[in-house]
C-alpha positions in Angstrom: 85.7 111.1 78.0 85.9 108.7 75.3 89.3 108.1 75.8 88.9 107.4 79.5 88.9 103.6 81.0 85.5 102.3 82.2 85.1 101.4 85.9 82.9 100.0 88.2 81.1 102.5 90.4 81.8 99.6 93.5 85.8 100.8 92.7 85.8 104.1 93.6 86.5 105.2 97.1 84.9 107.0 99.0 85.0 110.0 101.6 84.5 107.4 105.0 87.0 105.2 102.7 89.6 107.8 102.9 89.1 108.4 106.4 89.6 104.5 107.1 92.9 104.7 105.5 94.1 107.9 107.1 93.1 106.5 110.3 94.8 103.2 109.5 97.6 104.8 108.3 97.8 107.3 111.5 97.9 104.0 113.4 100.9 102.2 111.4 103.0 106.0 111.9 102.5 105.1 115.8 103.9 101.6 115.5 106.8 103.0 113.5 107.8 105.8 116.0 107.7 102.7 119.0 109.6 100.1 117.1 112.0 103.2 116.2 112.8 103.3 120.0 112.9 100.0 120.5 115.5 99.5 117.6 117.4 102.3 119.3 117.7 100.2 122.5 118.7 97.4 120.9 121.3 99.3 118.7 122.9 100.5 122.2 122.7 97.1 124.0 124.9 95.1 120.9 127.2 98.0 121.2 127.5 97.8 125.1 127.9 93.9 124.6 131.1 94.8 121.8 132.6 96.7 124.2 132.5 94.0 126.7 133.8 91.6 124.5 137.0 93.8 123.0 137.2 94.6 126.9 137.6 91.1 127.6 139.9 90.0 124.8 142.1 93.0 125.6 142.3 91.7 129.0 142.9 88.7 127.9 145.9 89.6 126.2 147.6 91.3 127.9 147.1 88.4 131.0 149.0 86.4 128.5 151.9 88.7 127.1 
């Protein structure tokens, strides 16, 4: 025991701390599974705007040649 660090007894945590942070936590999972989504939607909306773009330039090109 000796060879332990002392501590405050204000720094240990406690069962209704625990719960706090799960709960937290359980909140911060939800906001990860949205902006997951919302990340997909934007992943397929630049892609949709590439293809309109290379669309474009091919038309472009071949207007020209």
């Amino acid at each position: 025991m000796a060879a332990l660090p002392t501590f405050e007894i204000i720094d240990l945590a406690t069962k209704t701390d625990l719960a706090l942070l799960g709960s937290r936590m359980d909140r911060l999972e939800g906001a990860m599974v949205g902006l997951g989504s919302r990340l997909d939607r934007l992943f397929l909306t630049l892609t949709a705007g590439l293809f309109v773009i290379v669309a474009a330039m091919v038309g472009m090109f071949l207007t020209v040649v």
